[in-house]
mmCIF file of the protein (N, C-alpha, C, O) and its ligand, coordinates in Angstrom:
data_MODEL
# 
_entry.id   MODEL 
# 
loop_
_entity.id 
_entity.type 
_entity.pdbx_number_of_molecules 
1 polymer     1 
2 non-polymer 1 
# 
_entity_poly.entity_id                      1 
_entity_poly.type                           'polypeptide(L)' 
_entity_poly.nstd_linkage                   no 
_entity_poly.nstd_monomer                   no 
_entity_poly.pdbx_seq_one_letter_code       
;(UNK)(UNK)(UNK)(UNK)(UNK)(UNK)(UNK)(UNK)(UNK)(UNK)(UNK)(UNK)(UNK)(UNK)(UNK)(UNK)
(UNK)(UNK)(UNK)(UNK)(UNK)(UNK)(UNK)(UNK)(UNK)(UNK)(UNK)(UNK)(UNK)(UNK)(UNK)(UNK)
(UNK)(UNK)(UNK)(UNK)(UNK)(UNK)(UNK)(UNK)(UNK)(UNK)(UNK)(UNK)(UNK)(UNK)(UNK)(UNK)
(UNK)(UNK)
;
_entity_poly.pdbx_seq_one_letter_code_can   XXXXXXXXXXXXXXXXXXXXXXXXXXXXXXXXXXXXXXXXXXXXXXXXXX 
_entity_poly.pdbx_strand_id                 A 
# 
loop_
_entity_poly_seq.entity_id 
_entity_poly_seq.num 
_entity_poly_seq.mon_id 
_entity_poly_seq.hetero 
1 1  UNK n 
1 2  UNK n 
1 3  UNK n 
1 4  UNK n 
1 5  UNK n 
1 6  UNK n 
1 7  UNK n 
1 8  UNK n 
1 9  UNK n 
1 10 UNK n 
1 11 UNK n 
1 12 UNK n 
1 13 UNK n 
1 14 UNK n 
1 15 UNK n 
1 16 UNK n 
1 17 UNK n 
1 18 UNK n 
1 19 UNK n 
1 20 UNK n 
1 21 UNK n 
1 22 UNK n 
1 23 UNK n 
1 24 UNK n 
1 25 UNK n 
1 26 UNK n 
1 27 UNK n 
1 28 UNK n 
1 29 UNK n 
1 30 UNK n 
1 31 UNK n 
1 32 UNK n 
1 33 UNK n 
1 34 UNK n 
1 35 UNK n 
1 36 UNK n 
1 37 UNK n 
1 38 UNK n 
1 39 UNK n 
1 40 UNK n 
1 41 UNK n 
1 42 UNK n 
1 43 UNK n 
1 44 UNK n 
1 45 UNK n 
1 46 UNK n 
1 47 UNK n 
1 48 UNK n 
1 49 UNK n 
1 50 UNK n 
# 
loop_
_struct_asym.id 
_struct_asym.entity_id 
A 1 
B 2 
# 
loop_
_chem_comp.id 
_chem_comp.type 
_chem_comp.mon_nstd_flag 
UNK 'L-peptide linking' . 
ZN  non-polymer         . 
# 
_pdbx_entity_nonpoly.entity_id   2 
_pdbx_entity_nonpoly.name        ? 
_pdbx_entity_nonpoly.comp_id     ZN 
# 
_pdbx_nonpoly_scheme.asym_id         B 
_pdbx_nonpoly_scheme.entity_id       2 
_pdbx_nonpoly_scheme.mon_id          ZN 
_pdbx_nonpoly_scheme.ndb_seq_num     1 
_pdbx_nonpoly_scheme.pdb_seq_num     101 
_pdbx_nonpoly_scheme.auth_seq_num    101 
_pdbx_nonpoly_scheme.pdb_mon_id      ZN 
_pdbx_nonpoly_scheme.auth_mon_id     ZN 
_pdbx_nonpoly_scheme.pdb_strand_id   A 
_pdbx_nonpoly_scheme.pdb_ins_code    . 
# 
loop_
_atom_site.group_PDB 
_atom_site.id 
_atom_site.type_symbol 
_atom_site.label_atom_id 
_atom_site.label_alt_id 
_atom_site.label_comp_id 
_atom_site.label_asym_id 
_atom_site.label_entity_id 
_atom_site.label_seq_id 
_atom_site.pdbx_PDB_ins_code 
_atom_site.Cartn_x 
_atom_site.Cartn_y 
_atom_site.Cartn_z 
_atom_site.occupancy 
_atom_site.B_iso_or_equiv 
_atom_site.pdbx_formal_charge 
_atom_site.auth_seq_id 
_atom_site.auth_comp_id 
_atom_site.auth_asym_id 
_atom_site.auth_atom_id 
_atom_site.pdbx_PDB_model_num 
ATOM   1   N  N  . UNK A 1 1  ? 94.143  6.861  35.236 1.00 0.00 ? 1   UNK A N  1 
ATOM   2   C  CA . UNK A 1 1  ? 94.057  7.981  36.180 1.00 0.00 ? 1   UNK A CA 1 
ATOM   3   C  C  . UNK A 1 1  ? 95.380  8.145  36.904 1.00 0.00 ? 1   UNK A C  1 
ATOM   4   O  O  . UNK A 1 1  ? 96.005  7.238  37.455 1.00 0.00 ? 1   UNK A O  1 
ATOM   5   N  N  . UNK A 1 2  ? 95.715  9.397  36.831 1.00 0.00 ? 2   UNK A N  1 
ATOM   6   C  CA . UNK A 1 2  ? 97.180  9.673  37.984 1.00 0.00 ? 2   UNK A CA 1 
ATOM   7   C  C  . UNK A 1 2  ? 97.121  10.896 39.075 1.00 0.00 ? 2   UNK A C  1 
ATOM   8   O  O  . UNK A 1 2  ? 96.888  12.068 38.779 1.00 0.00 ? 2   UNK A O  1 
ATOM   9   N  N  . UNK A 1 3  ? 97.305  10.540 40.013 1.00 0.00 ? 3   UNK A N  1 
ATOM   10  C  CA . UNK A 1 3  ? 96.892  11.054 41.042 1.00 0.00 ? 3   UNK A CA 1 
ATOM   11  C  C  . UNK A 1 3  ? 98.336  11.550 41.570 1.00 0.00 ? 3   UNK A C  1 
ATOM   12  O  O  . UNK A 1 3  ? 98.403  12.172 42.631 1.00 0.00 ? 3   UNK A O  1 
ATOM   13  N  N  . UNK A 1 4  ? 99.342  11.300 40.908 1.00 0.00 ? 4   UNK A N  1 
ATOM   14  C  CA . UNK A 1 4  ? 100.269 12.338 40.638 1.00 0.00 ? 4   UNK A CA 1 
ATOM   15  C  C  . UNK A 1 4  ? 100.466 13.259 40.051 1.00 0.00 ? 4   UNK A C  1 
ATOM   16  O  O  . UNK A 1 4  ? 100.785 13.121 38.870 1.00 0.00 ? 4   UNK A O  1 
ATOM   17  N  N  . UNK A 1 5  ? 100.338 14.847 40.738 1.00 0.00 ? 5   UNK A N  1 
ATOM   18  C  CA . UNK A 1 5  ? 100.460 15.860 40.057 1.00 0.00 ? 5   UNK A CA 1 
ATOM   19  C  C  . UNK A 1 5  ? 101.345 16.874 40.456 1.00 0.00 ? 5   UNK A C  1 
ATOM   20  O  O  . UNK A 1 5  ? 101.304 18.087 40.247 1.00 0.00 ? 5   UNK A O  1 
ATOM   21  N  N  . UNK A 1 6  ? 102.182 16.153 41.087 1.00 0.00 ? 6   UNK A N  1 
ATOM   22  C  CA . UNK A 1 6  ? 103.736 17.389 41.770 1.00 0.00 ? 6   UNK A CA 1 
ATOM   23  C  C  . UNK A 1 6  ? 104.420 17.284 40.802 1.00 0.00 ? 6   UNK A C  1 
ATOM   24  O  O  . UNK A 1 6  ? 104.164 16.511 39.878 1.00 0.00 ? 6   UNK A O  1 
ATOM   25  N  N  . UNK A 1 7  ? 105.587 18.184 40.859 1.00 0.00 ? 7   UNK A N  1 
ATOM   26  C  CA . UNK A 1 7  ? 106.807 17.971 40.153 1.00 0.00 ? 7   UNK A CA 1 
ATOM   27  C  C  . UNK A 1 7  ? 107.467 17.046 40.327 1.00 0.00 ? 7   UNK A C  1 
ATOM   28  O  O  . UNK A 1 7  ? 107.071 16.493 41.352 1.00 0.00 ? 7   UNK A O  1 
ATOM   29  N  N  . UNK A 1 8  ? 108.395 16.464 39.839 1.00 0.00 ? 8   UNK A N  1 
ATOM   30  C  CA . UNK A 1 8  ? 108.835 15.306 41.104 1.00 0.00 ? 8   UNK A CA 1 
ATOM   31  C  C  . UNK A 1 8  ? 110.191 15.596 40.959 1.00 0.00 ? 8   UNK A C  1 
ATOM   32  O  O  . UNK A 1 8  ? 111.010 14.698 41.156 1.00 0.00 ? 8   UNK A O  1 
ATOM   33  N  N  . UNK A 1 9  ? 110.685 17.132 40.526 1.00 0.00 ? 9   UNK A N  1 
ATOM   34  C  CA . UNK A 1 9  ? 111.890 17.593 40.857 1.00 0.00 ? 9   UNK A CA 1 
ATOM   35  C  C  . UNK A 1 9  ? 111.633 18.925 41.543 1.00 0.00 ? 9   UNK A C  1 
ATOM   36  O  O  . UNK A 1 9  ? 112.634 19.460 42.021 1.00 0.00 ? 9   UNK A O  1 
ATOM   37  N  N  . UNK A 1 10 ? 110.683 19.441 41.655 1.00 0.00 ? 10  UNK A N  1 
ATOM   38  C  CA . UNK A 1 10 ? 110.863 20.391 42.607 1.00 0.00 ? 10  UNK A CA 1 
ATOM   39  C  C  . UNK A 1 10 ? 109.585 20.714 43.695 1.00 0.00 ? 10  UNK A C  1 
ATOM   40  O  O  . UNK A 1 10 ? 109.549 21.516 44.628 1.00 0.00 ? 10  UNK A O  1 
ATOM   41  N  N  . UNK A 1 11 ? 108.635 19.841 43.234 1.00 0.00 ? 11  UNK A N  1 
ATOM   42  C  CA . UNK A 1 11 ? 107.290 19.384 44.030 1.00 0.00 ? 11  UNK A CA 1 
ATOM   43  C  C  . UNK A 1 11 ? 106.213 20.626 44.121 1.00 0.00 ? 11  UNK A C  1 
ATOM   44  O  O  . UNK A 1 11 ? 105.629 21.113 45.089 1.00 0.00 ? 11  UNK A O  1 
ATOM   45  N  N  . UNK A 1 12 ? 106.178 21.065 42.145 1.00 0.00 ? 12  UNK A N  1 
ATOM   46  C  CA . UNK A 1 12 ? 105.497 22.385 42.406 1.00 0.00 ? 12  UNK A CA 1 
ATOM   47  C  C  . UNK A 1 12 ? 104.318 21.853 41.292 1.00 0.00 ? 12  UNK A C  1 
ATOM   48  O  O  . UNK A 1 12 ? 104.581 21.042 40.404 1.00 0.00 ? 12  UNK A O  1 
ATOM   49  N  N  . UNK A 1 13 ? 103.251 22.331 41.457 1.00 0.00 ? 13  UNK A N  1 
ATOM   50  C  CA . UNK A 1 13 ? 102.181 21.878 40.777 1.00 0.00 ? 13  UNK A CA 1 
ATOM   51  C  C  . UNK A 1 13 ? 102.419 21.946 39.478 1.00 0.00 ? 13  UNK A C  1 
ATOM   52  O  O  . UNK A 1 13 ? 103.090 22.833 38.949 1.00 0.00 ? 13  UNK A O  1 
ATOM   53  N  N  . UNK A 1 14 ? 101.687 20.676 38.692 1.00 0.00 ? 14  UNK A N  1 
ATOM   54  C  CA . UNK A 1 14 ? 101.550 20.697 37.446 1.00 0.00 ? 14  UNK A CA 1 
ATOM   55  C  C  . UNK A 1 14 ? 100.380 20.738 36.670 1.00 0.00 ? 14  UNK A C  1 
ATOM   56  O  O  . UNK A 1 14 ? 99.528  20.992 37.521 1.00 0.00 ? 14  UNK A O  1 
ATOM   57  N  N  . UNK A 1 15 ? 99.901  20.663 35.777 1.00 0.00 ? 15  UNK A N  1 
ATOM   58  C  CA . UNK A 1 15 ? 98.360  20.850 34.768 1.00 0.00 ? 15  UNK A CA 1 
ATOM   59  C  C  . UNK A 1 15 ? 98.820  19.874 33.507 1.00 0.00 ? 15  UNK A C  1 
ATOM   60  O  O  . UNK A 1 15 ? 99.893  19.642 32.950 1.00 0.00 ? 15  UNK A O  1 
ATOM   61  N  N  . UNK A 1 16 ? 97.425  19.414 33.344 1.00 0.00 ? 16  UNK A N  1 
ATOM   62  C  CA . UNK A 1 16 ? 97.657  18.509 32.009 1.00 0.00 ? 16  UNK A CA 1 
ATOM   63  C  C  . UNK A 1 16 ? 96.908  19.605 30.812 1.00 0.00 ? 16  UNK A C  1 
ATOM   64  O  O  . UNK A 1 16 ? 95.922  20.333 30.919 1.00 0.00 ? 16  UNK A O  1 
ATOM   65  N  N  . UNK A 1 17 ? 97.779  19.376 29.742 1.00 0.00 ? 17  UNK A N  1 
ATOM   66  C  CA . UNK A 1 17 ? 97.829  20.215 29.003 1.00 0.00 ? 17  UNK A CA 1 
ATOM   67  C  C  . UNK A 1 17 ? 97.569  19.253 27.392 1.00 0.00 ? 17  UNK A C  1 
ATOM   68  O  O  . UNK A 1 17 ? 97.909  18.070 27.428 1.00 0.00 ? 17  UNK A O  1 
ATOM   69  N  N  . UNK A 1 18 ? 97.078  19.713 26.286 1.00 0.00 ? 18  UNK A N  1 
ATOM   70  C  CA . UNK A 1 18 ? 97.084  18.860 25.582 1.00 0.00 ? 18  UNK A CA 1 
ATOM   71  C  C  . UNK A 1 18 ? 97.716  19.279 24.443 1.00 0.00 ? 18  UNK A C  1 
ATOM   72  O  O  . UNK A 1 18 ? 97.403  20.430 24.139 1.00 0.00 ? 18  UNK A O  1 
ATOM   73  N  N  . UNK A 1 19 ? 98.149  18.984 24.034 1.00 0.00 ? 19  UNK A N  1 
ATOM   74  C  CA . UNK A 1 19 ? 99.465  19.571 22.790 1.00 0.00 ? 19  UNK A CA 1 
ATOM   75  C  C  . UNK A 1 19 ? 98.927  19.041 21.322 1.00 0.00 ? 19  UNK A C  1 
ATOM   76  O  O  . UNK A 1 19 ? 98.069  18.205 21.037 1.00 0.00 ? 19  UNK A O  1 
ATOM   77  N  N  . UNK A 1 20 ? 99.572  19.665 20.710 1.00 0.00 ? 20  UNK A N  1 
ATOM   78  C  CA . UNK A 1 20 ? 99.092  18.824 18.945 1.00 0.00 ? 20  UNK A CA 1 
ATOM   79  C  C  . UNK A 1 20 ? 100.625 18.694 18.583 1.00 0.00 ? 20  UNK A C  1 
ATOM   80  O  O  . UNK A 1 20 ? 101.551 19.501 18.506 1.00 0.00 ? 20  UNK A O  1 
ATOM   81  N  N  . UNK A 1 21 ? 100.462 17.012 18.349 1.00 0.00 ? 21  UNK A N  1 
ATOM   82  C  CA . UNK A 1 21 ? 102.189 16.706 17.557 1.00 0.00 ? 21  UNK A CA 1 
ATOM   83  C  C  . UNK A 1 21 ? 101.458 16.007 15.603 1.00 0.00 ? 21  UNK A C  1 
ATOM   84  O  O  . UNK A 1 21 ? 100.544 15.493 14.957 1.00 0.00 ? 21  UNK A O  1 
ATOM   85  N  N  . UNK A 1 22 ? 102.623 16.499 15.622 1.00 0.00 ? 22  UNK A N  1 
ATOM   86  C  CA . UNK A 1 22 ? 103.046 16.550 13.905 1.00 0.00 ? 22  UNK A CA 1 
ATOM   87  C  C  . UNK A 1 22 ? 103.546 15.589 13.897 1.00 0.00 ? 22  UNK A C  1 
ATOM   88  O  O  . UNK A 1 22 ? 104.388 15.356 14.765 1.00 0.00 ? 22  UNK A O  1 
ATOM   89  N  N  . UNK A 1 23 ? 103.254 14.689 12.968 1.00 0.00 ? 23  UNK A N  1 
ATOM   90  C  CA . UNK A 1 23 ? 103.646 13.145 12.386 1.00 0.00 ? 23  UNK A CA 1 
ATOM   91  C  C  . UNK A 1 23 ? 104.004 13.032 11.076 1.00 0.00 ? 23  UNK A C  1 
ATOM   92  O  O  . UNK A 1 23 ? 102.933 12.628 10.623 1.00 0.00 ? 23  UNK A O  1 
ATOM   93  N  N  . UNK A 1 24 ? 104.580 13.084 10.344 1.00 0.00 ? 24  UNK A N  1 
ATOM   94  C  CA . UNK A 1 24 ? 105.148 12.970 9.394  1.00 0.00 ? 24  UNK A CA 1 
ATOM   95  C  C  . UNK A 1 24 ? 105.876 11.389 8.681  1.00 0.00 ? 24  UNK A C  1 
ATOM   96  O  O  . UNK A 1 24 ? 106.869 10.762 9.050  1.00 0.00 ? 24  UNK A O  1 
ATOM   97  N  N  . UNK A 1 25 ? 105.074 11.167 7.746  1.00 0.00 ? 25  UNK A N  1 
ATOM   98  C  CA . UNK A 1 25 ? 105.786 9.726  7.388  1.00 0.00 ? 25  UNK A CA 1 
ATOM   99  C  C  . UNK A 1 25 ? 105.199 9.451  5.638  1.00 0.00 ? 25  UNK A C  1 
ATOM   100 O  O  . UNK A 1 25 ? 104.150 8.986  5.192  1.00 0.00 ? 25  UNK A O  1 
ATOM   101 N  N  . UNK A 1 26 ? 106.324 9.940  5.051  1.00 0.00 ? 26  UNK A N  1 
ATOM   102 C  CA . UNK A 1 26 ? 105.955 10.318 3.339  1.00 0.00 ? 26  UNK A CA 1 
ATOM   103 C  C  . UNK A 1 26 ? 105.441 11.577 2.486  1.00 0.00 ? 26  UNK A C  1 
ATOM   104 O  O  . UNK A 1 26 ? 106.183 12.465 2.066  1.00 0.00 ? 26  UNK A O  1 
ATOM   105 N  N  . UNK A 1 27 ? 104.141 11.514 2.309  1.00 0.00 ? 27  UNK A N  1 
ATOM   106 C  CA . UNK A 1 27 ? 104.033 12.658 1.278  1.00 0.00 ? 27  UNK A CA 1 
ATOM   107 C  C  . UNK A 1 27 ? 102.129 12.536 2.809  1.00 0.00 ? 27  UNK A C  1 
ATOM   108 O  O  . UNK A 1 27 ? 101.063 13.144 2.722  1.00 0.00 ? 27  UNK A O  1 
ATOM   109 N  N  . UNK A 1 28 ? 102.560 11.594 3.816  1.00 0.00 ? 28  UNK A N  1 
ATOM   110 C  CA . UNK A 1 28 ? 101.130 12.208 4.703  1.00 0.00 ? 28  UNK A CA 1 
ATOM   111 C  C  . UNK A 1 28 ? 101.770 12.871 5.730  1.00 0.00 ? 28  UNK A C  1 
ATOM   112 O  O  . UNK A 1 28 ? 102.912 12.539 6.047  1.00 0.00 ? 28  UNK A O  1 
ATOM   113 N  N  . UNK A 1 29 ? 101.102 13.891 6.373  1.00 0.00 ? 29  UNK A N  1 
ATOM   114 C  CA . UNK A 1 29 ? 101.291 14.072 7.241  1.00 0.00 ? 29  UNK A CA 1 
ATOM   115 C  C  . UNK A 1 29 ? 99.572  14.523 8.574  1.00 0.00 ? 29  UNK A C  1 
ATOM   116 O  O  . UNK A 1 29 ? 98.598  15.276 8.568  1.00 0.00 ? 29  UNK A O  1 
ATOM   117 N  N  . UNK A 1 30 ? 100.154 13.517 9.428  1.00 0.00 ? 30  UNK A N  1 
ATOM   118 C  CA . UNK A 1 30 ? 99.172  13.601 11.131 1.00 0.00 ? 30  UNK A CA 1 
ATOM   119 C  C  . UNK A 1 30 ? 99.478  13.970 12.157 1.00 0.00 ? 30  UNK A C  1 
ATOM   120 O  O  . UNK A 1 30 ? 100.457 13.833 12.891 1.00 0.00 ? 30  UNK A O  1 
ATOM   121 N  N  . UNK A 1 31 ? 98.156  14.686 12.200 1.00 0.00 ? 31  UNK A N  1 
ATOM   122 C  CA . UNK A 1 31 ? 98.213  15.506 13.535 1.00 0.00 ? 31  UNK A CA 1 
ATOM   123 C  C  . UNK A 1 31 ? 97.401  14.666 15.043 1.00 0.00 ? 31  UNK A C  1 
ATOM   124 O  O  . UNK A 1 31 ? 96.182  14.760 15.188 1.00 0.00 ? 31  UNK A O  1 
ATOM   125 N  N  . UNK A 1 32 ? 98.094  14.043 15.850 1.00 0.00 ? 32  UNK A N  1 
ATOM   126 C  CA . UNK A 1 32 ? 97.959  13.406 16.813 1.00 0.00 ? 32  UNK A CA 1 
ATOM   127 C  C  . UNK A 1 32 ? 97.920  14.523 18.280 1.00 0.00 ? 32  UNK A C  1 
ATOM   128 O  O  . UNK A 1 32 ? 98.745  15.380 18.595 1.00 0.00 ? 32  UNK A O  1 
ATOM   129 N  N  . UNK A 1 33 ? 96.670  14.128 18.959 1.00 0.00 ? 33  UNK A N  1 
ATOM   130 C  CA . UNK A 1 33 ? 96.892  15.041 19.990 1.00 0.00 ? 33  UNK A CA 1 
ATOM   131 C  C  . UNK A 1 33 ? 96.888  14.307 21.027 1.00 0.00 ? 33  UNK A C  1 
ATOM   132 O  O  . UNK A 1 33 ? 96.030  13.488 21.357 1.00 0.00 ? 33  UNK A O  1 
ATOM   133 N  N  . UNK A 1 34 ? 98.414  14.755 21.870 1.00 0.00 ? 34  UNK A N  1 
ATOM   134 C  CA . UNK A 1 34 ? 98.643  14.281 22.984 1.00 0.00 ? 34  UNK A CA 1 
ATOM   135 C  C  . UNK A 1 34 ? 98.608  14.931 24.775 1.00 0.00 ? 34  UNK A C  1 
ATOM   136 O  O  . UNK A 1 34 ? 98.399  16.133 24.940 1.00 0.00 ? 34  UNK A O  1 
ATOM   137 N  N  . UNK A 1 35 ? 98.791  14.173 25.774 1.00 0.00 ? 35  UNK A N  1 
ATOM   138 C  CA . UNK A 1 35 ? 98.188  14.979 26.724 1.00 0.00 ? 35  UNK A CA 1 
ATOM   139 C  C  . UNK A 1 35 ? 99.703  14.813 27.711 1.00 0.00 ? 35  UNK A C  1 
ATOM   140 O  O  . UNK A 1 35 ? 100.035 13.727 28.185 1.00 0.00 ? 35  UNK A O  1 
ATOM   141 N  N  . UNK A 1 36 ? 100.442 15.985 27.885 1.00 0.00 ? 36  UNK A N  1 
ATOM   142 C  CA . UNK A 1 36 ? 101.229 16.088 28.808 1.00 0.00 ? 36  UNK A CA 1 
ATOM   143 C  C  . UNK A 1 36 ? 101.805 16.946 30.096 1.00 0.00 ? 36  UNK A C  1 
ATOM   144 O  O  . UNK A 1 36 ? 101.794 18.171 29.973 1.00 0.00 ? 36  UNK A O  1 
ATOM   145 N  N  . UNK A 1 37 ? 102.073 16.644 30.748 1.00 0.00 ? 37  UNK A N  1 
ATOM   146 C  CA . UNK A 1 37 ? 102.285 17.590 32.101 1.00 0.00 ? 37  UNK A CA 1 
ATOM   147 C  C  . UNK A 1 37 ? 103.264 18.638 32.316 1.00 0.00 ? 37  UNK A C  1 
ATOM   148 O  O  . UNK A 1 37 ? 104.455 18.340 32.411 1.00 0.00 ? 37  UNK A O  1 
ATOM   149 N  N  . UNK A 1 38 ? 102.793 20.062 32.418 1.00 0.00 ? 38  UNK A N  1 
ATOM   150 C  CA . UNK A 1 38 ? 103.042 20.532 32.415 1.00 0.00 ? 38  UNK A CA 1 
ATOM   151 C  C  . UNK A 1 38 ? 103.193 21.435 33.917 1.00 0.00 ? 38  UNK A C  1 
ATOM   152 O  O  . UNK A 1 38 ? 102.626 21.147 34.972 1.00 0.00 ? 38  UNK A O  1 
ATOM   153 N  N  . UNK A 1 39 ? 104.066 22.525 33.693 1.00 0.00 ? 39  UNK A N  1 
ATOM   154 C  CA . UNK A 1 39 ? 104.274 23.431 35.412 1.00 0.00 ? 39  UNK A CA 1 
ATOM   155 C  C  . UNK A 1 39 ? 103.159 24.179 35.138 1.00 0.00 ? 39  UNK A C  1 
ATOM   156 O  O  . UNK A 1 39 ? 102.789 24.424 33.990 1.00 0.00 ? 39  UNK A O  1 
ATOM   157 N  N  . UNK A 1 40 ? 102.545 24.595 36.234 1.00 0.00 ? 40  UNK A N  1 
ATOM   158 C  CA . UNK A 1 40 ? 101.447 25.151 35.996 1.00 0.00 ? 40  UNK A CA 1 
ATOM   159 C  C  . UNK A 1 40 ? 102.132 26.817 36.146 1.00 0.00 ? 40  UNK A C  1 
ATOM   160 O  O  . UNK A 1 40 ? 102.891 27.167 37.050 1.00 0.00 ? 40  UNK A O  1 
ATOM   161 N  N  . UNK A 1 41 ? 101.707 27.570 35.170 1.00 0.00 ? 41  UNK A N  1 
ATOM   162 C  CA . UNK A 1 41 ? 102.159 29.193 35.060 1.00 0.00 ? 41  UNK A CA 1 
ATOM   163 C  C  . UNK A 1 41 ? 102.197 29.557 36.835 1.00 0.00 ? 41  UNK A C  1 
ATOM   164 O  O  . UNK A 1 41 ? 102.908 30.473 37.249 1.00 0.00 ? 41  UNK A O  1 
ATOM   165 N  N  . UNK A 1 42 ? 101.139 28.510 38.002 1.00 0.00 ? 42  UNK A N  1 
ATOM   166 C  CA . UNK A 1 42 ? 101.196 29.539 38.927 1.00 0.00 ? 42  UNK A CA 1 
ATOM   167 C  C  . UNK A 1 42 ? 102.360 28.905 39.818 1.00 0.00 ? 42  UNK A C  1 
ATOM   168 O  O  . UNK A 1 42 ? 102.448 28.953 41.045 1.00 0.00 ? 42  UNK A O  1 
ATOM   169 N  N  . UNK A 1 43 ? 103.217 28.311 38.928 1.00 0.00 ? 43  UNK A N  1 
ATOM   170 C  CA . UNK A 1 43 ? 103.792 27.070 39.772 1.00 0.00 ? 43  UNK A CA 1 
ATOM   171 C  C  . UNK A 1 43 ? 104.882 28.069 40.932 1.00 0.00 ? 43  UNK A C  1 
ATOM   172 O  O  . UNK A 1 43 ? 104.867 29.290 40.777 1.00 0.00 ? 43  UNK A O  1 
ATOM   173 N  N  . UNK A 1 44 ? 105.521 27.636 41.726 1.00 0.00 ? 44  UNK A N  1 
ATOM   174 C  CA . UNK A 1 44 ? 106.482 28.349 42.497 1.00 0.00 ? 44  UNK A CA 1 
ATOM   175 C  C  . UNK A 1 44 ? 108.297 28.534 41.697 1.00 0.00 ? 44  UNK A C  1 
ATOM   176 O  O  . UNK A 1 44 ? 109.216 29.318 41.936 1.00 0.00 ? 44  UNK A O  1 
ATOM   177 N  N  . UNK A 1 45 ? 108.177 27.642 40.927 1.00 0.00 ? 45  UNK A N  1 
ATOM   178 C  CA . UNK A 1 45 ? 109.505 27.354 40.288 1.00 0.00 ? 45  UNK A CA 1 
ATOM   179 C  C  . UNK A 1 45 ? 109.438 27.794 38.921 1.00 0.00 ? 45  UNK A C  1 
ATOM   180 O  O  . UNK A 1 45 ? 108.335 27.668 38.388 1.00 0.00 ? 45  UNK A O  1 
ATOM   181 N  N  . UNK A 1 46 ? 110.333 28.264 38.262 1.00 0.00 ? 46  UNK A N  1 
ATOM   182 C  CA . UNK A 1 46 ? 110.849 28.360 36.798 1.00 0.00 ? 46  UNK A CA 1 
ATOM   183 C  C  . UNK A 1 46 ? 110.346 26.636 35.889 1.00 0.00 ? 46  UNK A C  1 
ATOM   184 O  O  . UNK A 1 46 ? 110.465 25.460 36.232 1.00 0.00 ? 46  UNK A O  1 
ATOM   185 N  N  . UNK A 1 47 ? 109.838 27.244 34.776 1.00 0.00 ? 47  UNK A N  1 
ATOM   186 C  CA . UNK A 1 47 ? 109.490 25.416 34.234 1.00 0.00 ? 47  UNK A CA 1 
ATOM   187 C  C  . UNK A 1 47 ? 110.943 25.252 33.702 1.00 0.00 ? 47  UNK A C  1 
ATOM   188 O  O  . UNK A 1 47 ? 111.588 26.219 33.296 1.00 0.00 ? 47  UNK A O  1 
ATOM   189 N  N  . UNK A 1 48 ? 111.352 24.174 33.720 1.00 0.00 ? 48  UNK A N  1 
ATOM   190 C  CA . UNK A 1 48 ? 112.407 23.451 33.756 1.00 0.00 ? 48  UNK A CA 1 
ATOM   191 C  C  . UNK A 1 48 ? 112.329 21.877 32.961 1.00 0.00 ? 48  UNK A C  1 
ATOM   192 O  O  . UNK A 1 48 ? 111.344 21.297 33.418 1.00 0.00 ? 48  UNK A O  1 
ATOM   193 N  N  . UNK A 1 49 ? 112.721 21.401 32.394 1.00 0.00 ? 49  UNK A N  1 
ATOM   194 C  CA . UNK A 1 49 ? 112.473 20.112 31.790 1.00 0.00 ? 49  UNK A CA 1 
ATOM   195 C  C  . UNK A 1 49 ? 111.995 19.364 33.238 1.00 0.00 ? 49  UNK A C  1 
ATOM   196 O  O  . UNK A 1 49 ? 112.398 19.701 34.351 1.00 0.00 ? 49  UNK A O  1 
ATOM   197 N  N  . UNK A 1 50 ? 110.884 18.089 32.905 1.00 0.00 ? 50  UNK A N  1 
ATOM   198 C  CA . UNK A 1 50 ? 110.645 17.523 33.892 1.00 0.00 ? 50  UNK A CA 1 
ATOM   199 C  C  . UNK A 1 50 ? 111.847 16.192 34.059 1.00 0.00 ? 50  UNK A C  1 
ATOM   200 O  O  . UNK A 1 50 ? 111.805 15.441 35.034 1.00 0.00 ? 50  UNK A O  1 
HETATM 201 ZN ZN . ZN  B 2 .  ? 109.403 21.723 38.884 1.00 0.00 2 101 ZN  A ZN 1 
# 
Protein backbone atom coordinates (compact mmCIF):
# COMPACT_ATOMS: atom_id res chain seq x y z
CA UNK A 1 0.00 0.00 0.00
CA UNK A 2 1.30 3.69 -0.75
CA UNK A 3 -0.16 6.38 0.66
CA UNK A 4 1.90 8.46 -1.49
CA UNK A 5 0.13 10.03 -4.17
CA UNK A 6 1.66 13.65 -4.93
CA UNK A 7 4.05 14.38 -7.41
CA UNK A 8 7.07 14.62 -5.70
CA UNK A 9 8.27 17.19 -8.27
CA UNK A 10 5.59 19.37 -8.45
CA UNK A 11 3.07 18.03 -5.68
CA UNK A 12 0.15 17.62 -8.16
CA UNK A 13 -2.01 14.59 -7.96
CA UNK A 14 -1.37 11.36 -9.40
CA UNK A 15 -3.65 8.03 -10.41
CA UNK A 16 -2.49 4.54 -10.70
CA UNK A 17 -2.89 3.47 -13.96
CA UNK A 18 -2.23 0.04 -15.32
CA UNK A 19 -0.31 -0.31 -18.51
CA UNK A 20 0.37 -3.53 -20.67
CA UNK A 21 4.29 -4.07 -21.31
CA UNK A 22 5.59 -6.23 -24.09
CA UNK A 23 8.24 -8.78 -23.23
CA UNK A 24 9.98 -10.18 -25.73
CA UNK A 25 12.64 -12.96 -25.34
CA UNK A 26 13.02 -15.33 -28.65
CA UNK A 27 10.43 -16.46 -30.98
CA UNK A 28 7.84 -15.79 -27.34
CA UNK A 29 6.55 -12.98 -26.75
CA UNK A 30 4.54 -11.62 -23.01
CA UNK A 31 2.33 -9.44 -22.19
CA UNK A 32 2.85 -8.44 -18.45
CA UNK A 33 0.60 -5.92 -16.87
CA UNK A 34 2.02 -3.40 -14.81
CA UNK A 35 0.71 -0.70 -12.43
CA UNK A 36 2.24 2.83 -12.59
CA UNK A 37 1.76 6.41 -11.51
CA UNK A 38 0.65 8.57 -13.36
CA UNK A 39 -0.43 12.78 -13.42
CA UNK A 40 -3.78 12.69 -13.19
CA UNK A 41 -5.38 14.56 -16.61
CA UNK A 42 -6.91 16.91 -13.77
CA UNK A 43 -3.53 17.47 -12.43
CA UNK A 44 -2.47 21.35 -12.13
CA UNK A 45 0.86 20.81 -14.03
CA UNK A 46 1.87 19.62 -17.58
CA UNK A 47 2.82 15.62 -17.14
CA UNK A 48 6.37 15.70 -17.17
CA UNK A 49 8.61 12.61 -16.50
CA UNK A 50 8.31 11.76 -12.81
ZN1 LIG B 1 4.19 16.80 -11.48
Amino acid sequence: MKPFHKCPVCGGELVEKEVEKLLRGGKHTAVIKVRAEVHSPRGPCAPHPI
